[in-house]
N, C-alpha and C positions, 0 to 999 in steps of 0.2 A: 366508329373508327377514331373520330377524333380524340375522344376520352380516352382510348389506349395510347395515343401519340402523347398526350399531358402525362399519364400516369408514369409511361417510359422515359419519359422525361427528368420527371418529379425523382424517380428510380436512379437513373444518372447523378442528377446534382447531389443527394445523399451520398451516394458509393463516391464520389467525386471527392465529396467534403471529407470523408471519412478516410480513403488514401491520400488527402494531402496532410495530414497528420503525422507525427514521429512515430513508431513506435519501437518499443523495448520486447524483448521475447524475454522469458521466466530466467534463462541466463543474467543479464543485464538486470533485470529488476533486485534478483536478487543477490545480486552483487551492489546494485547502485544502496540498496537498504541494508543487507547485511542479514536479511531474514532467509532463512534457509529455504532451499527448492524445496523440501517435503514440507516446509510448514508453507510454502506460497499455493501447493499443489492441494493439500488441507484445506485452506482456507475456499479453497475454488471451490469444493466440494461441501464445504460448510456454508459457501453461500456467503463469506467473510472478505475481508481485506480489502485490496484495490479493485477497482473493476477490471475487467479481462474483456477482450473478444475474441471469435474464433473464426478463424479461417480454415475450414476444414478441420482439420486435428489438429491445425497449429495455434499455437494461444501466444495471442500477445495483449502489451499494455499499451494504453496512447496516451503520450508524457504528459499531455495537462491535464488528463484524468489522475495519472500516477500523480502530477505535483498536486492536483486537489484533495487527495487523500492523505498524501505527505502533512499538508499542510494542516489538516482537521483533526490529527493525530495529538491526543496529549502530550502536554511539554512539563517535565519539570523542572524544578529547584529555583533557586531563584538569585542565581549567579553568585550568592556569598558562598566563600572558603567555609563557612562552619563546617567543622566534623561533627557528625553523629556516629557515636561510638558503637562496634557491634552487640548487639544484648548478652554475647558472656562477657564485657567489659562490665558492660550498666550492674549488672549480676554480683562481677565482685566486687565491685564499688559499693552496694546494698549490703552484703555479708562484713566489710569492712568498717561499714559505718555500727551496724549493729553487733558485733562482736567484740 
């Protein structure tokens, strides 16, 4: 009996730890990123993107998992103005030189 009293226990402080957390619902997420519902709903399905939990049939994010993900995400450029020209630019710049 007593190992079921720890274990109901141990059961609580998880669920405990895990609702006192924020979370975001597939709205919100995908609004806060700007990646589309059907590509967050994709990703779930691929086994991709941020992590997710489910509560029944309702899926949500928990924000320091979302900002961990956020954060592990490729970043580029590297803050200079340079333009990189579109390749039919580069294109007729090559015909122009050679003709």
């Amino acid at each position: 009996m007593r190992g079921r009293h720890l274990f109901g226990q141990q059961i609580e402080q998880e669920v405990t730890g895990i609702m006192s957390e924020r979370f975001f619902t597939e709205y919100e997420v995908s609004e806060r990123t700007r990646i589309s519902l059907g590509t967050l709903r994709r990703w779930r399905l691929e086994n991709r993107g941020p992590k997710f939990h489910k509560f029944g049939s309702l899926v949500r994010y928990a924000e320091d998992e979302l900002m961990a993900w956020e954060e592990a995400q490729p970043k580029g450029g590297d803050g200079s103005r340079r333009r990189i020209p579109p390749q039919s630019e580069l294109a007729a710049a090559r015909l122009r030189r050679a003709g």
